[in-house]
C-alpha positions, -999 to 999 in steps of 0.1 A, spaced: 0 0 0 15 35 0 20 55 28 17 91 28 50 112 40 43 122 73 40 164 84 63 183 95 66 183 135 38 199 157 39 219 188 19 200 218 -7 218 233 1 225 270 -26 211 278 -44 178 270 -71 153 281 -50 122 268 -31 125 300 -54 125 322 -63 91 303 -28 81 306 -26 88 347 -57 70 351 -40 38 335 -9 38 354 -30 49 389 -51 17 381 -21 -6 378 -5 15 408 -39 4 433 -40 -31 418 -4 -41 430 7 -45 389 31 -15 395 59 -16 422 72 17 439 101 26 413 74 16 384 46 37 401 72 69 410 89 75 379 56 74 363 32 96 383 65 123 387 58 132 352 22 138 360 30 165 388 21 139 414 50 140 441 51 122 472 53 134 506 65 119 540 30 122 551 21 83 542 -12 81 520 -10 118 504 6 138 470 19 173 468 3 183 434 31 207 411 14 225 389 31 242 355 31 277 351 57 283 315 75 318 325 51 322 361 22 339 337 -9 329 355 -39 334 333 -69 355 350 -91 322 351 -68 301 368 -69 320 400 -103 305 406 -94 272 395 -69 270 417 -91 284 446 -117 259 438 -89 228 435 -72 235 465 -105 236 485 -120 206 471 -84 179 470 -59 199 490 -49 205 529 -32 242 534 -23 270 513 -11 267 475 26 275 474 45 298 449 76 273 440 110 293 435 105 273 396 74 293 391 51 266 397 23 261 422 26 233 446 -5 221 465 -8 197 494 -20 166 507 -42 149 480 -52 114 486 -35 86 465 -68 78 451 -81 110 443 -56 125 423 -66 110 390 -101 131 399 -80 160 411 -59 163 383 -92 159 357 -102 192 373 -72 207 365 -67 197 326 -108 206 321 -98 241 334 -68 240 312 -42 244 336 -17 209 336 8 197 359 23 173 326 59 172 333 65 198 362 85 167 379 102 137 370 134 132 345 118 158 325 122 190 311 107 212 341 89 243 345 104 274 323 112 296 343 117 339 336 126 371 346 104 381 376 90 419 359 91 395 319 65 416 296 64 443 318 102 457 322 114 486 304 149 469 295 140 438 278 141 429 240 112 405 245 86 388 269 110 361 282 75 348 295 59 345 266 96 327 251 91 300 284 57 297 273 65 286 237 91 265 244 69 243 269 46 233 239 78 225 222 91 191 240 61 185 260 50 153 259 75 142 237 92 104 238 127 118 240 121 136 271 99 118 293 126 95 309 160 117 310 192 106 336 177 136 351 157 167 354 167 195 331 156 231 348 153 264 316 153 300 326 149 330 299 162 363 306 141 393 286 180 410 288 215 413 296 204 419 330 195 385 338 173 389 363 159 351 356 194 341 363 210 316 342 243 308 351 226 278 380 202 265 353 208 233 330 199 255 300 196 296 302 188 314 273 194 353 277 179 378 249 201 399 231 206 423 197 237 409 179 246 427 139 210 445 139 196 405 143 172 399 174 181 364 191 192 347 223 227 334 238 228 299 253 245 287 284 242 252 290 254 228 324 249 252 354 236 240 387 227 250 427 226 217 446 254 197 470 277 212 441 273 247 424 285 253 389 281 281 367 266 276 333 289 274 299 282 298 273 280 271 244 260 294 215 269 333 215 239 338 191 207 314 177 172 332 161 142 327 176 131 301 158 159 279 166 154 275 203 138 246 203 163 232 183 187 243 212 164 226 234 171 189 213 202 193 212 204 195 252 181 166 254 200 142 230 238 151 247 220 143 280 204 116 269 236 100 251 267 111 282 249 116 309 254 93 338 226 68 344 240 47 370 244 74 397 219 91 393 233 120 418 260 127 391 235 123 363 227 163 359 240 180 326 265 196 347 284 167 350 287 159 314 304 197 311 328 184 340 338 153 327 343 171 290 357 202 304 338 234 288 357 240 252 354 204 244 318 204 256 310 235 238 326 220 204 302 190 210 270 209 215 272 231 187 282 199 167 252 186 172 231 219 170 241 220 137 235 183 128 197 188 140 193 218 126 193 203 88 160 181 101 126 197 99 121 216 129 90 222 152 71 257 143 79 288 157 49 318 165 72 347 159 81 368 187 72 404 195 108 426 200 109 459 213 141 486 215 151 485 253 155 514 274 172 525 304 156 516 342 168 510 377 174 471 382 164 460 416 173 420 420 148 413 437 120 440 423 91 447 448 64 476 455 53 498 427 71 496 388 68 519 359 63 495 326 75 505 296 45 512 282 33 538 306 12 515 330 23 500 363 34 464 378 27 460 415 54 436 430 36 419 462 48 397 488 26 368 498 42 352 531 68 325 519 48 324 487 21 308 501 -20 317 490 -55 308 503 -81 296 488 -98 329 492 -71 351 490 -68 337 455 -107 339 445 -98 374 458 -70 382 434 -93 370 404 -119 396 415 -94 421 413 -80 414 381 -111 412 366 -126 448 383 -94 462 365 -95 445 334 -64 426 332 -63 390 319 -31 376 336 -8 378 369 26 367 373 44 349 402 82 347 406 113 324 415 111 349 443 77 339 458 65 370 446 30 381 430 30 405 398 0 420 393 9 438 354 -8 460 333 -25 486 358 -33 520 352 -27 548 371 -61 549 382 -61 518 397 -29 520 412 -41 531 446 -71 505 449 -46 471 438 -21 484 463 -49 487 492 -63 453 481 -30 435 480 -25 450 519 -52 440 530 -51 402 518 -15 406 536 4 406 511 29 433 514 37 460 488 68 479 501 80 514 486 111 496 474 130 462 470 154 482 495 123 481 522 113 448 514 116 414 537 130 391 506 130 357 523 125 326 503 119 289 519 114 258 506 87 241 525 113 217 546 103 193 572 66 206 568 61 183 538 91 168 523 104 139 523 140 145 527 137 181 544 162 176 573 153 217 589 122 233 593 130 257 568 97 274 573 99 284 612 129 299 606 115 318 578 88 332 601 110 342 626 133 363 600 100 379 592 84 385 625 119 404 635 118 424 602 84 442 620 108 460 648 148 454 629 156 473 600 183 458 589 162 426 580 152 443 549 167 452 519 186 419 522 180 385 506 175 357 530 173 321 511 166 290 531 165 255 520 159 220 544 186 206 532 213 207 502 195 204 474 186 244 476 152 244 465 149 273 487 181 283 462 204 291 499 233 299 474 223 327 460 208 348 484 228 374 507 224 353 535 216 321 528 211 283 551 204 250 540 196 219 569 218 190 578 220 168 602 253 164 628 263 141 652 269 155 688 282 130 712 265 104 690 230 120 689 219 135 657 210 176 654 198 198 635 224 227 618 224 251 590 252 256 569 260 293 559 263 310 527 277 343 528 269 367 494 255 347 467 245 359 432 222 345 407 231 371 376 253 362 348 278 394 360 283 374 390 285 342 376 322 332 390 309 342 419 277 326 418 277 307 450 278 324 485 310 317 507 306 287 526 302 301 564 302 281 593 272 253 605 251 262 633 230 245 654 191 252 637 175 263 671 205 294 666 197 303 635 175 334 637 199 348 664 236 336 637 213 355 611 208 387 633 243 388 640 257 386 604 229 415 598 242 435 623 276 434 613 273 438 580 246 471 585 275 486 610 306 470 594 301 476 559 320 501 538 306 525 512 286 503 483 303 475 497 281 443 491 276 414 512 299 392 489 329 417 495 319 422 531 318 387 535 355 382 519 369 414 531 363 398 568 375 363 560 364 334 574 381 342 611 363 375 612 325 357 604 337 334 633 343 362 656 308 377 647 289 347 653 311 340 686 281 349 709 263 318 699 287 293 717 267 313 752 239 297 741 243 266 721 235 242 750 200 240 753 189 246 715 218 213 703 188 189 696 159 212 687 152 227 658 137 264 655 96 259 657 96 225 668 92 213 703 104 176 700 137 158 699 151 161 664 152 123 653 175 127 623 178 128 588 148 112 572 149 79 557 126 84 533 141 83 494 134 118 475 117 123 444 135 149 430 156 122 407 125 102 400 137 64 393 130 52 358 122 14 342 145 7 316 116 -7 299 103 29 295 132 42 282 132 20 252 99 24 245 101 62 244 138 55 218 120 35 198 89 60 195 115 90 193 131 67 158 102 67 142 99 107 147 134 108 133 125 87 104 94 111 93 118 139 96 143 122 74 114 113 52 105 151 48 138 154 34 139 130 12 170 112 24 157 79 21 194 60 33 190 80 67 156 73 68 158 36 67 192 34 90 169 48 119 135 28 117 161 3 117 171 13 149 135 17 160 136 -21 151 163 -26 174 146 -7 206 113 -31 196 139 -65 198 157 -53 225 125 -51 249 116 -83 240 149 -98 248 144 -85 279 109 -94 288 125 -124 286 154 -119 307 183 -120 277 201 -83 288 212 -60 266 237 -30 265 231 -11 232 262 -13 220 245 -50 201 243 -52 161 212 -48 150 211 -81 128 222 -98 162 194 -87 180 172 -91 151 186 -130 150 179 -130 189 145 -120 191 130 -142 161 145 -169 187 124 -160 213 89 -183 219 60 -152 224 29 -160 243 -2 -146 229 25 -128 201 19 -145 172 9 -111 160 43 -98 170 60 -125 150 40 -118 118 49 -80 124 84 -85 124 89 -107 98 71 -80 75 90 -53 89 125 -70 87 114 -77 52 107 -42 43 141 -34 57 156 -54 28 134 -38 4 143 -5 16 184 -14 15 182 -25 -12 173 6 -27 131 6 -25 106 29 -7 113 38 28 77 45 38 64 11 41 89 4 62 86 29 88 47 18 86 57 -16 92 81 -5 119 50 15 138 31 -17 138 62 -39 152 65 -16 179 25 -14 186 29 -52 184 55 -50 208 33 -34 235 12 -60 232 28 -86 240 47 -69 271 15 -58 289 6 -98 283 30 -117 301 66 -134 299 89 -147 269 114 -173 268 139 -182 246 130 -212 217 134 -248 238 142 -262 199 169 -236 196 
């Protein structure tokens, strides 16, 4: 028969009902006992559905591309958080919105509401590409090119839902900066994309392989200039490296970061662009063009807050929700307002922080009063601001080691009668994998546990000066300062505030205040504590009990993966490769990768029925190895192959490539089949 050449690749909607079908498969298998735990986690990660160390109950991560919140999901998240959740909704320092303690077996219901009120949470964990994150005032600041919002927003539609993607070595975390500026902040992301004006041409720089975590790393410039339309080409070409050299073994040196290490940054820079221009001859996916405007000149506040001029004349009003976290009702509250002023969106931030764009000078007065009164503070300036950030710790996760959160409260509670707890960034995280992003702040802590006369307690480690902007980027990471004992840390934070508001010179920042005294002078300011360290060893701040130690319980954050999965999604991501190479024309490439599509199909047989594989395999060997196999309930299998071996010879031998990659679909459909049936064994009359 003849098959029709295939289109040319298609964005994904960001959101889509098939999901919810999918989730309701796996969750089905999951309450029947057909999954087991690392089946059942690396699955339901990729569907926002994150477990907590309360037994029995999900945090729910929700994806907001760039933090633009649209005007009707403020009351769709009002509604779901009243009718599944426990607690406030939580601004994540990713943009996101995290929500809390959903039963097990309602979160197939709970995420139906969600995708029928077009908001998804597809992707927003697991070995995934994660939320896009951008620059906190994107769309509204009078420096930027372009609407590095509206660039996250584009580029989640890109990949999403894609086979190549769904089971990375591990999580890949995107920021887009609208500017040179960087307020997004790049350098500690896996990919950063910053817009710029290069020879009269509009585009974006890429910098690939930074990281926060147990080890920092700035990001490697790897592209000085691609167009707009390339990005998601950039995007590829960071999945397929990962995919190929990144570590899958250890997963805690599986990060993109590490592939720059091992490489070292020239020769890993000379790979990525080899490949960047090796995809870049495929079809690529389509591109809405982007709207670019001529910068101008503004003040740049890192952390912006209070009352901003836009470039267009209207106003953005920077609030502070406490820790990031929203009602039910304060957010039914914020709809009414954007809709009384006539606004369709709101923004939320890596800093916690609420943006309501877009308002006129006439309504200035009324937002900031409303904002107020849902406490939510609006400050005159970043400089009077409280910019603390926690991740929510021992609360709900399950490896928090601190209660990042009590302290939190207590840094804000002393801001009411200390000035010099504002104007400075305070970053905490329960422990070192700096969701609460400890290295970048002024001050910043993250939890541990330590051994004192063989009992466990709970410390902070310091970080003295951290800086998330590219300008800083050797500097990224804070100074490491001394560990503390948690139930000190309010009073070690007060004192390194009070030295540095007395101590400091002219302009000097907390970085150079930090180096200028050296690590014996930030030991002689937090000498006081030793006075009190006895009683506070084995408590931490806002808990009354005994610390126990460092929890047991396995994180999430590097979901586990079956290798199973991973084939299956190669194999499907072949057959994408082989319409591309159709599109061309290039009939000899085509046919070399629906034979490796082939390959992936034999290769899970062969280890359905426990014959291992590495890869590294002929394909005529594994071909030769699978025909071997006896297949239960696959005689359809075995008919499929046979045809599609046989129009691999056609196509070799110099006929038409499209029936092959037809009969290649159905092998692999075949193939499905057959595993969700049972067991295979090799030929007894071999």
């Amino acid at each position: 028969m003849t098959v029709a050449v295939p289109s040319a690749p298609i964005s994904e909607p960001l959101v889509s009902l098939s999901d919810l079908d999918e989730y309701r498969v796996g969750l089905a298998h999951r309450l029947g006992g057909d999954w087991d735990e690392d089946k059942w986690t690396g699955f339901r990660t990729r569907f926002g559905v994150y477990g907590q160390k309360q037994a029995g109950v999900q945090m729910v991560r929700i994806k907001i591309p760039g933090g633009v919140l649209e005007r009707n999901w403020l009351t769709t998240l009002a509604e779901f958080n009243r009718r599944f959740c426990q607690g406030d909704a939580h601004i994540t320092t990713r943009q996101d919105i995290q929500a809390y303690f959903v039963p097990l077996e309602r979160t197939a219901e709970a995420l139906e509401f969600l995708y029928s009120n077009g908001m998804t949470t597809r992707e927003a964990c697991g070995n995934t590409f994660r939320n896009i994150t951008a620059c906190a005032l994107s769309g509204n600041c009078p420096r930027e090119h372009v609407d590095a919002g509206k660039v996250a927003q584009q580029l989640a539609t890109a990949w999403i839902r894609q086979p190549l993607v769904q089971n990375m070595p591990r999580k890949v975390k995107a920021a887009v900066s609208g500017c040179a500026t960087d307020c997004a902040g790049v350098g500690f992301h896996d990919l950063g994309l910053v817009a710029v004006e290069k020879g009269g041409k509009k585009g974006f720089r890429v910098f690939v392989g930074g990281g926060l975590g147990s080890q920092p790393q700035p990001a490697t410039e790897v592209l000085t200039f691609v167009t707009e339309e390339q990005l998601p080409t950039v995007m590829e070409t960071l999945a397929r490296i990962h995919q190929r050299y990144s570590d899958r073994v250890n997963r805690n040196q599986a990060r993109i970061k590490f592939v720059v290490k091992r490489f070292g940054p020239e020769k890993f820079t000379a790979l990525f662009q080899e490949e960047f221009e090796r995809l870049l001859a495929l079809p690529q996916r389509p591109w809405e063009k982007l709207v670019w405007r001529q910068p101008g000149e503004a003040a740049v506040e890192r952390t912006p807050m209070g009352v901003v001029e836009q470039h267009d004349g209207r106003y953005a009003v920077v609030g502070n929700p406490v820790l990031g976290n929203l009602s039910s009702d304060v957010l039914d509250r914020l709809a009414a307002l954007t809709t009384e002023i006539g606004i369709d969106e709101v923004r939320v931030t890596r800093d916690q922080n609420l943006v309501i764009p877009d308002v006129s000078a006439e309504h200035l007065a009324h937002v900031v009063e409303v904002l107020k009164s849902l406490n939510i503070e609006v400050p005159s300036s970043a400089a009077d601001s409280t910019d603390v950030v926690s991740c929510p710790g021992t609360t709900t996760c399950r490896i928090g080691i601190t209660n990042s959160p009590g302290f939190a409260h207590a840094v804000l509670a002393e801001a009411a009668t200390d000035a010099t707890a504002r104007g400075v960034s305070v970053r905490i995280s329960g422990c070192q994998n700096s969701c609460g992003q400890h290295h970048i702040g002024d001050f910043g802590f993250h939890g541990l546990a330590k051994k004192i006369d063989g009992q466990p307690a709970p410390h902070y480690q310091i970080h003295i000066g951290g800086e998330a902007r590219l300008g800083a980027a050797p500097q990224m990471a804070g100074i490491s300062g001394p560990i503390i004992p948690a139930g000190l840390a309010p009073v070690a934070l007060r004192l390194l505030r009070h030295a540095y508001a007395e101590g400091k010179l002219a302009n000097e920042t907390v970085r150079q205040w930090g180096e200028r005294l050296g690590k014996d002078g930030i030991n002689a300011v937090l000498a006081p504590l030793q006075s009190e360290e006895n009683g506070r060893k084995f408590l931490d701040w806002g808990d009354q009990d005994e610390f126990k130690g460092a929890p047991a319980l396995r994180g999430e954050c590097a979901a586990p993966f079956a290798s199973d999965d991973i084939l299956a999604n190669f194999a499907d991501d072949a057959l994408i490769q082989v319409d591309r190479w159709l599109l061309l024309g290039d009939g000899a490439q085509a046919a070399g990768v629906a034979t490796q599509a082939l390959a992936f199909g034999a290769r899970r047989l062969l280890h359905l029925g426990n014959q291992m594989t590495t890869g590294e395999e002929e394909p005529d060997t594994l071909f030769a190895q699978a025909q071997a196999l006896s297949l239960p309930n696959g005689a359809a299998a075995v008919v499929a192959f046979k045809d599609a071996l046989a129009a691999r010879e056609r196509a070799l031998a110099g006929g038409p490539v499209e029936p092959l990659r037809e009969a290649a679909a159905v092998y692999l459909d075949s193939v499905r089949s057959v595993l969700s049936k049972g067991v295979v064994t090799a030929d007894a009359a071999e």
